[in-house]
DOPA-543021 format. One record per residue: x, y, z of N, C-alpha, C in turn. Coordinates in steps of 0.2 Angstrom, whole numbers, padded with zeros to 4 digits, always signed. Layout:
REM DOPA-543021
XYZXYZXYZ...
//
This chain:
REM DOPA-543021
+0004-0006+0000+0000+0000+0000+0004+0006+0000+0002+0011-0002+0007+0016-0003+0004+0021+0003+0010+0024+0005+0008+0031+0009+0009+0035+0006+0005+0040+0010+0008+0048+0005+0015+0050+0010+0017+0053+0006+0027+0057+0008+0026+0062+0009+0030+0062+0015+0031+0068+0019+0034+0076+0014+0031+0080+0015+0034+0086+0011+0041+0090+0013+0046+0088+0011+0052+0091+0012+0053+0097+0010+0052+0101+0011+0051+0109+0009+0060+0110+0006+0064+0108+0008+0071+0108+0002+0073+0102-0004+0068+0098-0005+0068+0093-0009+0062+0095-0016+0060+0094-0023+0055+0095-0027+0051+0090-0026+0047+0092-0029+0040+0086-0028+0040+0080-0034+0040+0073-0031+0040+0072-0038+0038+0072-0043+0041+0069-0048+0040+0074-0057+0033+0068-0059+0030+0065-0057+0026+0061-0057+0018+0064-0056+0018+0070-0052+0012+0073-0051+0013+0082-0052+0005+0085-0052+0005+0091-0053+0005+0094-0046+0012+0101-0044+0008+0103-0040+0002+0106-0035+0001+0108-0030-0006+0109-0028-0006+0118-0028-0010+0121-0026-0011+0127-0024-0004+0129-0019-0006+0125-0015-0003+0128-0009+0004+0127-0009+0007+0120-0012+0015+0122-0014+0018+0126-0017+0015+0127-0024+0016+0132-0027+0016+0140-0025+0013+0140-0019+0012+0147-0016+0019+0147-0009+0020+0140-0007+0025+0140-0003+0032+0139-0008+0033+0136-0014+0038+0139-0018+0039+0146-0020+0035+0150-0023+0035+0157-0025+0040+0159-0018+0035+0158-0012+0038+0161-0005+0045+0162-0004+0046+0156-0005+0055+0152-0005+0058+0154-0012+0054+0156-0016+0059+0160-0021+0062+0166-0021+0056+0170-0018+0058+0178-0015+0060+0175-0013+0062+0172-0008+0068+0172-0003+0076+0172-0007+0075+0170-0012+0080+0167-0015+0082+0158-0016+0078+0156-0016+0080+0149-0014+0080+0146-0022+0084+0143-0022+0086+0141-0031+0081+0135-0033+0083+0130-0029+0077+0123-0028+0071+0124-0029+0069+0131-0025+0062+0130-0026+0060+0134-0034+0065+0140-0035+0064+0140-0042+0064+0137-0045+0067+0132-0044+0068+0125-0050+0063+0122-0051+0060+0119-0046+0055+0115-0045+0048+0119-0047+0049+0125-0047+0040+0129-0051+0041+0128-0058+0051+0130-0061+0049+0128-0069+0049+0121-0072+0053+0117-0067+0049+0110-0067+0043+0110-0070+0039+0110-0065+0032+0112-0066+0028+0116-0070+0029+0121-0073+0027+0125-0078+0030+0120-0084+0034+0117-0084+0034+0112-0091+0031+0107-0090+0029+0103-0086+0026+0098-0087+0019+0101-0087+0015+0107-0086+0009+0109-0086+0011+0111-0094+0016+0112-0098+0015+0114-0103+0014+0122-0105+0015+0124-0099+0016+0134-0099+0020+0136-0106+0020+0140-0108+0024+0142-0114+0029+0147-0110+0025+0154-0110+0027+0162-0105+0030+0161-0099+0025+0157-0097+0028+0155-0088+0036+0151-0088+0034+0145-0092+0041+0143-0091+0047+0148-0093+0046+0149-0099+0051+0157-0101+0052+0160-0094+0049+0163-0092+0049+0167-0084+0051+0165-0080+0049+0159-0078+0052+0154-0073+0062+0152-0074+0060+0151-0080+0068+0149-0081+0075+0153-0083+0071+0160-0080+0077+0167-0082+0078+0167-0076+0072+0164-0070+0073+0169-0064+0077+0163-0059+0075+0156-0062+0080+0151-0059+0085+0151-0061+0089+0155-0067+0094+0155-0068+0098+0158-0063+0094+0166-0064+0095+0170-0059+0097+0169-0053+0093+0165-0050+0094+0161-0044+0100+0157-0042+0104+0155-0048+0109+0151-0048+0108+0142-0050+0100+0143-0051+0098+0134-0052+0102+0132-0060+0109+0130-0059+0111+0127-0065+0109+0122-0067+0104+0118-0065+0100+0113-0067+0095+0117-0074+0092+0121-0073+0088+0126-0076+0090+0122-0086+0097+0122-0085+0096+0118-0092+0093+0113-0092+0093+0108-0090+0088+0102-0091+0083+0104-0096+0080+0111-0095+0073+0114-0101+0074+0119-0103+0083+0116-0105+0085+0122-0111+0082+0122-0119+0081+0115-0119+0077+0112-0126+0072+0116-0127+0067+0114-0123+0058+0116-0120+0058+0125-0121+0063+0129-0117+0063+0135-0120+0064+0136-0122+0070+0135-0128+0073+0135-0135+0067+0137-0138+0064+0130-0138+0058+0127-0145+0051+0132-0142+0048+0134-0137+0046+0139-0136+0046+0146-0136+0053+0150-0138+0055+0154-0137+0053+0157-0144+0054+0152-0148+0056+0153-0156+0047+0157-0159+0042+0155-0154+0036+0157-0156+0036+0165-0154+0041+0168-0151+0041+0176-0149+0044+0179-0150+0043+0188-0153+0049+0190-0158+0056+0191-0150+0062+0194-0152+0067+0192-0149+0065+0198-0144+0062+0204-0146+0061+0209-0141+0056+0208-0134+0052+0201-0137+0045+0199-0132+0049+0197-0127+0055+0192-0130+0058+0187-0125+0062+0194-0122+0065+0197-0123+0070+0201-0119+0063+0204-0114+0058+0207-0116+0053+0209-0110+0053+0205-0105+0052+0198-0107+0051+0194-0102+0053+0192-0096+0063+0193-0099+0066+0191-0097+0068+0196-0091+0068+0203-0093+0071+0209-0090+0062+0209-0083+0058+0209-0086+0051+0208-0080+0053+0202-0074+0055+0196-0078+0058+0191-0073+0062+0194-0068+0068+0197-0072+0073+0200-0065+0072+0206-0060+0066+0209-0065+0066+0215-0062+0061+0214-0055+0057+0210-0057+0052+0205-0050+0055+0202-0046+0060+0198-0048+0064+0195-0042+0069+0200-0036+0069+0203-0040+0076+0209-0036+0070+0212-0031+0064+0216-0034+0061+0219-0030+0057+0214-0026+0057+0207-0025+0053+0204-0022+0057+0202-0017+0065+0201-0017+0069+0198-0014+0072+0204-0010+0072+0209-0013+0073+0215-0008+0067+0216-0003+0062+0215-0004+0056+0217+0000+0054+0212+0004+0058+0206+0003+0058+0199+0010+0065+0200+0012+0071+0203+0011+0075+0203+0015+0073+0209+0020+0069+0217+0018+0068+0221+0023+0064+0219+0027+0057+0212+0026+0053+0210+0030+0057+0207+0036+0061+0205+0035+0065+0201+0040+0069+0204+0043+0074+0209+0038+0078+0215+0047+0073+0218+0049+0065+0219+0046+0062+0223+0053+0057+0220+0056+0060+0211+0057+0056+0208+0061+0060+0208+0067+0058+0210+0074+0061+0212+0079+0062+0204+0082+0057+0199+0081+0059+0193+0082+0066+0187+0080+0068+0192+0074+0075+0189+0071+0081+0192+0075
//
């Protein structure tokens, strides 16, 4: 009989199912933070749902993040990349970092003025 598995919040999910709401909102969380993994694991997941934009998005900001895995779906955005003029993909990609910096600055000011840290 199978159990369900414990969610390791530094580990992905397996590549066998789609995520749920509420992972997915706990990965974005751990992205602002910075955390590479969990980037990785949203653009995992944008390709297997098939996302076109999103993966593109996903995969500028994982790189960002340092996820050198992020090629594994160098293919998959290659080959969807090729559907947008080159200026779309540079919006995309420049939106991608420009959200990451301001989001991961605005979680690291929540934290030095959380007087509990």
């Amino acid at each position: 009989m199978n159990t369900p598995r414990q969610t390791d919040t530094r580990r992905m999910p397996p590549v066998s199912r789609f995520l749920t709401r509420g992972e997915i909102r706990r990965l974005k969380r751990q992205c602002r933070q910075g955390d590479a993994q969990a980037a990785m694991a949203l653009l995992d997941h944008s390709v297997r749902c098939g996302h076109r934009r999103l993966a593109l998005r996903r995969f500028f900001v994982a790189w960002d993040l340092g996820a050198r895995h992020a090629f594994e779906h160098l293919h998959y955005c290659k080959k969807v990349s090729g559907s947008y003029a080159p200026e779309e993909i540079d919006r995309i990609r420049r939106q991608a970092r420009e959200d990451l910096q301001t989001r991961i600055g605005k979680a690291r000011d929540a934290i030095r003025c959380n007087p509990a840290c």
